[in-house]
MIMAR-243850 format. One record per residue (C-alpha): residue number from 1; residue in three letters; z negated, y negated, x. Coordinates in nm, 3 decimals. Example, Ala and Ser with C-alpha at 12.3 -4.5 7.8 and 13.67 -1.06 7.14 Angstrom:
BEGIN
(zati 1, "ALA", (-0.780, 0.450, 1.230)) (zati 2, "SER", (-0.714, 0.106, 1.367)) 
//
This chain:
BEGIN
(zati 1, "UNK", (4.292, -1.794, -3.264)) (zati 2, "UNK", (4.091, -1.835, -2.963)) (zati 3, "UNK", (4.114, -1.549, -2.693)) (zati 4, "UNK", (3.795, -1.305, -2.717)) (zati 5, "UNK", (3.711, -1.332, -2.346)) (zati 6, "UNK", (3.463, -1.118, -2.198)) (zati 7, "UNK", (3.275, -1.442, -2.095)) (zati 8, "UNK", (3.282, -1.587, -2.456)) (zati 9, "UNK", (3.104, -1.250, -2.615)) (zati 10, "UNK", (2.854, -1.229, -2.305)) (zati 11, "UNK", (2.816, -1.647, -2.389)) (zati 12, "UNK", (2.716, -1.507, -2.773)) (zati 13, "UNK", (2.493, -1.260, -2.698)) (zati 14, "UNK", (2.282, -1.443, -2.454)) (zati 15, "UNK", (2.224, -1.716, -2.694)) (zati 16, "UNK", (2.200, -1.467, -3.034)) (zati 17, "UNK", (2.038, -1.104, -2.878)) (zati 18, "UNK", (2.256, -0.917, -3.038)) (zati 19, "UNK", (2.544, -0.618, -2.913)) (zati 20, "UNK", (2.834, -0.661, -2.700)) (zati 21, "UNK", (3.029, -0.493, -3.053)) (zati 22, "UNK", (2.846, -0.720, -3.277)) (zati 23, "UNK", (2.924, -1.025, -3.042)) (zati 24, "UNK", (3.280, -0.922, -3.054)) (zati 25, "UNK", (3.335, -0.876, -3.428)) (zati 26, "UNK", (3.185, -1.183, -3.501)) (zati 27, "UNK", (3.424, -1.399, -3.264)) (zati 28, "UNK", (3.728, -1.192, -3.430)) (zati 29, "UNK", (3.578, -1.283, -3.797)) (zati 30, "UNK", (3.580, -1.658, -3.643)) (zati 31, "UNK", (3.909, -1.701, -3.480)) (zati 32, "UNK", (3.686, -1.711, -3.167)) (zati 33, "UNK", (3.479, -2.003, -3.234)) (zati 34, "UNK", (3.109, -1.977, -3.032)) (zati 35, "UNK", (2.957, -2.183, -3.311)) (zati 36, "UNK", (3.107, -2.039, -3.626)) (zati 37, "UNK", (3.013, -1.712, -3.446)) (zati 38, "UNK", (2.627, -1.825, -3.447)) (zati 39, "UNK", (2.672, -1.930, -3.796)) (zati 40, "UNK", (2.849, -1.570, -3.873)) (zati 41, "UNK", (2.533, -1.410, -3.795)) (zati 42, "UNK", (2.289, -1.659, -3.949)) (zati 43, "UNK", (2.422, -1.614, -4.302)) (zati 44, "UNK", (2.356, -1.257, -4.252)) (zati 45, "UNK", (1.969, -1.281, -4.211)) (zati 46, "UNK", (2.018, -1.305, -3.818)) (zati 47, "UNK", (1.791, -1.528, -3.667)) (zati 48, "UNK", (2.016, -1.703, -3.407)) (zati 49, "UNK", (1.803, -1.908, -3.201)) (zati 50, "UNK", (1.613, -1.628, -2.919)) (zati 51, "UNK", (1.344, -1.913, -2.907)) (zati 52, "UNK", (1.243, -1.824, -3.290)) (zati 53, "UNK", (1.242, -1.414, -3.163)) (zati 54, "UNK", (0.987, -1.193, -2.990)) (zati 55, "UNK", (0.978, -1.220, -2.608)) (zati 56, "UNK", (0.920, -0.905, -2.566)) (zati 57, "UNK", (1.167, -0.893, -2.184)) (zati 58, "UNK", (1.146, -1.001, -1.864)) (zati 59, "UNK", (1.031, -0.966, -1.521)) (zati 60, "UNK", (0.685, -0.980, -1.303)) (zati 61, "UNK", (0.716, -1.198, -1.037)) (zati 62, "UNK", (0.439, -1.190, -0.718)) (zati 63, "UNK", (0.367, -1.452, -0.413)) (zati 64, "UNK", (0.151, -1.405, -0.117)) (zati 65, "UNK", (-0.036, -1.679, 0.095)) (zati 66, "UNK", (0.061, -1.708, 0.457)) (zati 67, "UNK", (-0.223, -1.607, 0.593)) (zati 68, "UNK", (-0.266, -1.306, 0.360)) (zati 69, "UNK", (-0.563, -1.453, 0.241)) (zati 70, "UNK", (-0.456, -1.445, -0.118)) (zati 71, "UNK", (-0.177, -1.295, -0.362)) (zati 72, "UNK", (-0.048, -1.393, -0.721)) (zati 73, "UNK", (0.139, -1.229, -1.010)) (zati 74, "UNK", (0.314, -1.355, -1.272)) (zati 75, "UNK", (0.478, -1.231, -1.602)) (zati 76, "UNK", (0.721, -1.410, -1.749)) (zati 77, "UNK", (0.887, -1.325, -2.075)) (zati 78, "UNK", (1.226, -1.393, -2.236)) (zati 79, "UNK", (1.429, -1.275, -2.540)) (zati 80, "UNK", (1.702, -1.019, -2.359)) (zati 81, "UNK", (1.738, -0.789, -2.075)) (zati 82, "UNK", (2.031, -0.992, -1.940)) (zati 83, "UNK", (1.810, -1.296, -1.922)) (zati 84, "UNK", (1.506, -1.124, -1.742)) (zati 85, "UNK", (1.741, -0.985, -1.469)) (zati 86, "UNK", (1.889, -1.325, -1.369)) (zati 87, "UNK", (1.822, -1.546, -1.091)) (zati 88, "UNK", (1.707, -1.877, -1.303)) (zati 89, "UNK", (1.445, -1.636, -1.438)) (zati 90, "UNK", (1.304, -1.504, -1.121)) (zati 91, "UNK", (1.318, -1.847, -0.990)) (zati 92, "UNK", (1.069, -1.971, -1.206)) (zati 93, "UNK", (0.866, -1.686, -1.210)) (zati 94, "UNK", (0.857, -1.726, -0.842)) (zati 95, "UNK", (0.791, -2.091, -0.880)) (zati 96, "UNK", (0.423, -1.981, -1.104)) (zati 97, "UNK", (0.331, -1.731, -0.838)) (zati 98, "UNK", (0.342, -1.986, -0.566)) (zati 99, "UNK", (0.166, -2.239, -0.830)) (zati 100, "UNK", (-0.094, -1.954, -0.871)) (zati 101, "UNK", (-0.159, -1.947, -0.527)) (zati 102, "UNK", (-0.282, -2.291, -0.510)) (zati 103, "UNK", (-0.445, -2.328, -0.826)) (zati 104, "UNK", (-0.620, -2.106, -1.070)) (zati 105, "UNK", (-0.627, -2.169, -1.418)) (zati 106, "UNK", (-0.333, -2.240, -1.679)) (zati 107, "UNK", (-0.035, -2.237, -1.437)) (zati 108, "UNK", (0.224, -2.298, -1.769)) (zati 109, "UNK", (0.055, -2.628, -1.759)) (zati 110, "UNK", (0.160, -2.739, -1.431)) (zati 111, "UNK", (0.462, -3.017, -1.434)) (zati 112, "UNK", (0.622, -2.829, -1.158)) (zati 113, "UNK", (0.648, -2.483, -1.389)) (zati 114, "UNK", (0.663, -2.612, -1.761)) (zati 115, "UNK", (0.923, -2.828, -1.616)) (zati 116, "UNK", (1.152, -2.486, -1.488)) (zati 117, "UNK", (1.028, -2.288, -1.785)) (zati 118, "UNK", (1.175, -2.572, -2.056)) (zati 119, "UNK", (1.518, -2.601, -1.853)) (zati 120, "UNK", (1.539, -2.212, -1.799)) (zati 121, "UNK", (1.477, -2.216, -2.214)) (zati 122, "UNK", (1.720, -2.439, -2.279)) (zati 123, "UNK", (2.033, -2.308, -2.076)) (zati 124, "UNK", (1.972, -1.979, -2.209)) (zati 125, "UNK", (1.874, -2.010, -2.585)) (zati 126, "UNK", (1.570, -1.805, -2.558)) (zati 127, "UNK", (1.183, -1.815, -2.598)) (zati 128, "UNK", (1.126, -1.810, -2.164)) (zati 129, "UNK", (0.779, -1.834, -2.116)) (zati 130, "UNK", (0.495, -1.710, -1.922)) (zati 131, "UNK", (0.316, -1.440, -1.995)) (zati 132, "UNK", (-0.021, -1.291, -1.847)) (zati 133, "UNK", (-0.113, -1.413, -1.487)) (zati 134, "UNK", (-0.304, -1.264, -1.181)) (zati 135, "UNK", (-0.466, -1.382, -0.865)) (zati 136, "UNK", (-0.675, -1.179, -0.564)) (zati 137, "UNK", (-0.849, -1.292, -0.301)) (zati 138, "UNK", (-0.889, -1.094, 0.044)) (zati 139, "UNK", (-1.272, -1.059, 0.177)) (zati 140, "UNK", (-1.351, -1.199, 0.453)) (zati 141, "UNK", (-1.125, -1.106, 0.745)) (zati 142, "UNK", (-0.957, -0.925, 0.530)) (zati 143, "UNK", (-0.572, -0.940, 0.371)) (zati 144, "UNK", (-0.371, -0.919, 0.052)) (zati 145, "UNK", (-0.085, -0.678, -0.031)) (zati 146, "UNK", (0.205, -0.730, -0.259)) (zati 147, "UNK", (0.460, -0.430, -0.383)) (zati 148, "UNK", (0.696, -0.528, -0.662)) (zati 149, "UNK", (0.876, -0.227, -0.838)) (zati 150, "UNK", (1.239, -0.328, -0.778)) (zati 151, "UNK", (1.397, -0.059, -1.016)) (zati 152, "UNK", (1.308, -0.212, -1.305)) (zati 153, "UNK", (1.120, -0.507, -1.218)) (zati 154, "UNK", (0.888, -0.521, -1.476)) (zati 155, "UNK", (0.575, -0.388, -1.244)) (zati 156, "UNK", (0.356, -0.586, -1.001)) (zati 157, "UNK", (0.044, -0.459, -0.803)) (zati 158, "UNK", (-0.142, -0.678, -0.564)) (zati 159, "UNK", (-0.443, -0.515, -0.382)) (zati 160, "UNK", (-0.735, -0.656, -0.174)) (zati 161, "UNK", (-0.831, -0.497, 0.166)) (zati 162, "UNK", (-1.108, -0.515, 0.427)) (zati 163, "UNK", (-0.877, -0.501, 0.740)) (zati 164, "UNK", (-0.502, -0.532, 0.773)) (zati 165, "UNK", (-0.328, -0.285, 0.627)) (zati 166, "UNK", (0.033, -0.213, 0.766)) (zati 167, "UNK", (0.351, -0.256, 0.504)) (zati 168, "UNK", (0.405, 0.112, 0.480)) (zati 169, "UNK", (0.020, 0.163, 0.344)) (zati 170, "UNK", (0.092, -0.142, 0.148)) (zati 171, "UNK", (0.383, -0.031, -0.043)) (zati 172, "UNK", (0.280, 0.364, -0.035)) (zati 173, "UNK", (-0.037, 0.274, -0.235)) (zati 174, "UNK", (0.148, 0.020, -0.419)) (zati 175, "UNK", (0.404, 0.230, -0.529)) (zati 176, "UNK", (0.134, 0.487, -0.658)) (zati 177, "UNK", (-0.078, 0.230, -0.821)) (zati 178, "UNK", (0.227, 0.113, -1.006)) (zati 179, "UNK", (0.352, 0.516, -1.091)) (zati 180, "UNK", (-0.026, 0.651, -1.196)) (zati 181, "UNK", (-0.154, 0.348, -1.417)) (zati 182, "UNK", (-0.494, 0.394, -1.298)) (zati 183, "UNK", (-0.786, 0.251, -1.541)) (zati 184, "UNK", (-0.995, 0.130, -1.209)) (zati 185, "UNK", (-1.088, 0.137, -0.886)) (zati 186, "UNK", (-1.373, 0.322, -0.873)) (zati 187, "UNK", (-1.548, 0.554, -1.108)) (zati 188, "UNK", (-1.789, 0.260, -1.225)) (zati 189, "UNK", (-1.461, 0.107, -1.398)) (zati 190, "UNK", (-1.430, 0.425, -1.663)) (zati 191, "UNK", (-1.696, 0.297, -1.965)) (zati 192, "UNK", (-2.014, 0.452, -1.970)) (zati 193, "UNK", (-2.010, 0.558, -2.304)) (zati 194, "UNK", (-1.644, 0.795, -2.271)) (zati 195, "UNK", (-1.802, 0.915, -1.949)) (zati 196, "UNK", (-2.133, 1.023, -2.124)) (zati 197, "UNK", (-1.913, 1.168, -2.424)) (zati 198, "UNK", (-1.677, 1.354, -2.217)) (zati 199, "UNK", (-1.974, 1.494, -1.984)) (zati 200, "UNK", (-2.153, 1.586, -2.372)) (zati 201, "UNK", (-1.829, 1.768, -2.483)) (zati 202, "UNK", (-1.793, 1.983, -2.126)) (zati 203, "UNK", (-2.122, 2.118, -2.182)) (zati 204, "UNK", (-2.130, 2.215, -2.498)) (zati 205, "UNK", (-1.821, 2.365, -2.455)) (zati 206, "UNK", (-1.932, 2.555, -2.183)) (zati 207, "UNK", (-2.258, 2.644, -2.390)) (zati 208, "UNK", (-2.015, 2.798, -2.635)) (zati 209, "UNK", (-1.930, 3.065, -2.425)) (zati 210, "UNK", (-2.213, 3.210, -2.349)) (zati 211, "UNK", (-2.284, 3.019, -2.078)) (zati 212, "UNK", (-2.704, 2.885, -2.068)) (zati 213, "UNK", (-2.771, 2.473, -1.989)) (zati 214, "UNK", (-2.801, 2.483, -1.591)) (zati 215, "UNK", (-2.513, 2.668, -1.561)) (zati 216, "UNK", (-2.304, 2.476, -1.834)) (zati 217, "UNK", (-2.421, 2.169, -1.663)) (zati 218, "UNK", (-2.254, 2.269, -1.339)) (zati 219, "UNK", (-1.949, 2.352, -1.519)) (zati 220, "UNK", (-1.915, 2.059, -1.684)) (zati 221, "UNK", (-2.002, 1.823, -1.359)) (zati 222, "UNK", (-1.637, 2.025, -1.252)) (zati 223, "UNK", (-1.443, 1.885, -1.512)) (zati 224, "UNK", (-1.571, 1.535, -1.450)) (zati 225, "UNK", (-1.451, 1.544, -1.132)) (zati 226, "UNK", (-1.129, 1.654, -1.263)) (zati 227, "UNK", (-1.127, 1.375, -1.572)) (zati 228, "UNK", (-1.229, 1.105, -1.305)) (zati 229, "UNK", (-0.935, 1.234, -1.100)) (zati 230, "UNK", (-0.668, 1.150, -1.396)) (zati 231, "UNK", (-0.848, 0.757, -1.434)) (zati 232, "UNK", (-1.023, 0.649, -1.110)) (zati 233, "UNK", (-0.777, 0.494, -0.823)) (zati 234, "UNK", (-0.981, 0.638, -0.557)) (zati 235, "UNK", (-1.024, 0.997, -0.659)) (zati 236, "UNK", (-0.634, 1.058, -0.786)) (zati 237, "UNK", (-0.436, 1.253, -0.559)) (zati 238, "UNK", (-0.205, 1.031, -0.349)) (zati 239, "UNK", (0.186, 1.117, -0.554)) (zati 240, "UNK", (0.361, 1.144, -0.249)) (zati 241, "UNK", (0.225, 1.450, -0.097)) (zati 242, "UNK", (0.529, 1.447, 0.204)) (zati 243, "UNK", (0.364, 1.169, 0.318)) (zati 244, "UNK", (-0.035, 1.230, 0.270)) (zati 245, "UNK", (-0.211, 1.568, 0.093)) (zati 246, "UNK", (-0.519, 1.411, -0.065)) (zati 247, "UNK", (-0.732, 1.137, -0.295)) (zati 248, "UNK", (-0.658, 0.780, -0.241)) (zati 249, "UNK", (-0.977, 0.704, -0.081)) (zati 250, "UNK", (-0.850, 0.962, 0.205)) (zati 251, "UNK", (-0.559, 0.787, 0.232)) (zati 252, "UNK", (-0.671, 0.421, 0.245)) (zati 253, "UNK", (-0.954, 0.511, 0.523)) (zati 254, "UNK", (-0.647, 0.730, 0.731)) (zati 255, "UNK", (-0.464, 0.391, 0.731)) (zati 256, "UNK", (-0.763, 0.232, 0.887)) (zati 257, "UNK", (-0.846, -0.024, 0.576)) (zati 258, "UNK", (-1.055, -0.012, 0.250)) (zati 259, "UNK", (-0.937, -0.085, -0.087)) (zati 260, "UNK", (-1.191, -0.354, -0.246)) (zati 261, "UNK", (-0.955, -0.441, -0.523)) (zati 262, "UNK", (-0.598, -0.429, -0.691)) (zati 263, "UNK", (-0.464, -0.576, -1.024)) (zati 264, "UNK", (-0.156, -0.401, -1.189)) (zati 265, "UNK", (0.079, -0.615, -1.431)) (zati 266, "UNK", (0.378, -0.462, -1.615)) (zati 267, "UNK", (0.614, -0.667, -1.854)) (zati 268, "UNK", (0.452, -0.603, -2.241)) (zati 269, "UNK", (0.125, -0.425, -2.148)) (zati 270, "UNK", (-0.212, -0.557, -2.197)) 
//
């Protein structure tokens, strides 16, 4: 019988998805053979082929123009953890972004990245593939900012400015952007309709204690301030209060820049 080598279970696993104990049981119940191991788990009901399982992994990739002028994000998606963290994987994704740059539209398309997408699918058994896309534009005289959240890397946030804003503001509001999961940028992003409903429901429960319309109304036009706060980019409260005490639109104009725009991708969100 073969020797189970740690390189021959982590060779199973990246091409089946399953457990470093599964992996290993199945080698012992083949006498170590990486085929008859596959096999091993397809009679069970395993599917062994990644490329026929959810890609529900991987990574968000991001590229900025020279200039500034313009930034790009990428998601691409694979079958396994393992795969997502690896340097093939970022590759390509890095290989979209700067595809992005230069041309909107259906990057996956492009020779250059279908190409590195099919090769990166074939050396590693699983579905690689690209998943939702992003691309900003700076106004005019204006630049792009880029802040990738390394810990996991499965967040991206690009933002728009009017001005040049210095890497510290970049990755500061970044880093918040990516933490708070803002809905929009201003309060014009939040729908009408939940704004109108939660403004109705303030009042009348205001109303309920006592409290007559004019009154109620000014009670109410506190908690929208407060709901806003929870939703709108601009009127949060900046996270890292050691290095600024108030909203993001304090922040931004301390730093000397405005904030005309930001897109936030994470790996498996909509």
């Amino acid at each position: 019988m073969a020797e189970i080598t740690a390189k021959l279970v982590n060779d199973l696993r990246s091409k089946t998805g399953q457990g470093m104990m599964e992996c290993k049981k199945a080698l012992q119940e083949t006498g170590g053979d990486l085929e008859k191991a596959i096999e091993y788990f397809r009679k069970k009901g395993v599917k062994s082929s990644l490329t026929e399982r959810a890609a529900s992994e991987g990574r968000v990739l991001g590229a900025v123009a020279a200039d500034g002028s313009a930034a790009a994000l990428v998601e691409v998606n694979c079958n396994t953890d393992f795969t997502a963290k690896s340097e093939p994987l970022s590759a390509v994704g890095a290989i979209a972004a700067a595809a992005l740059l230069k041309a909107e539209g259906d990057v996956a398309a492009l020779p250059e990245v279908a190409g590195e997408l099919t090769k990166v699918s074939q050396t590693t058994g699983e579905n690689v593939r690209l998943g939702k896309t992003a691309r900003l534009t700076a106004p005019a005289g204006g630049k792009v900012g880029l802040y990738l959240y390394g810990i996991t890397g499965k967040i991206g946030v690009i933002m728009a400015f009017k001005g040049n804003p210095s890497e510290d503001l970049v990755k500061q509001l970044g880093g918040h952007i990516a933490f708070a999961r803002p809905a929009g940028l201003t309060r014009d992003a939040v729908p009408a309709d939940l704004v109108a409903k939660e403004r109705d429901f303030a009042v009348e429960q205001a109303k309920a204690t006592g409290k007559p319309q004019q009154i109620a109304e000014k009670i109410a036009e506190g908690k929208m301030n407060s709901f806003f706060a929870e939703r709108v980019l601009l009127d949060q409260e900046f996270f890292n209060a050691g290095v600024f005490k108030g909203n993001i639109a304090a922040y931004v104009k301390q730093g000397g820049v405005e904030l005309t725009g930001y897109v936030r991708l994470e790996v498996g969100q909509a």
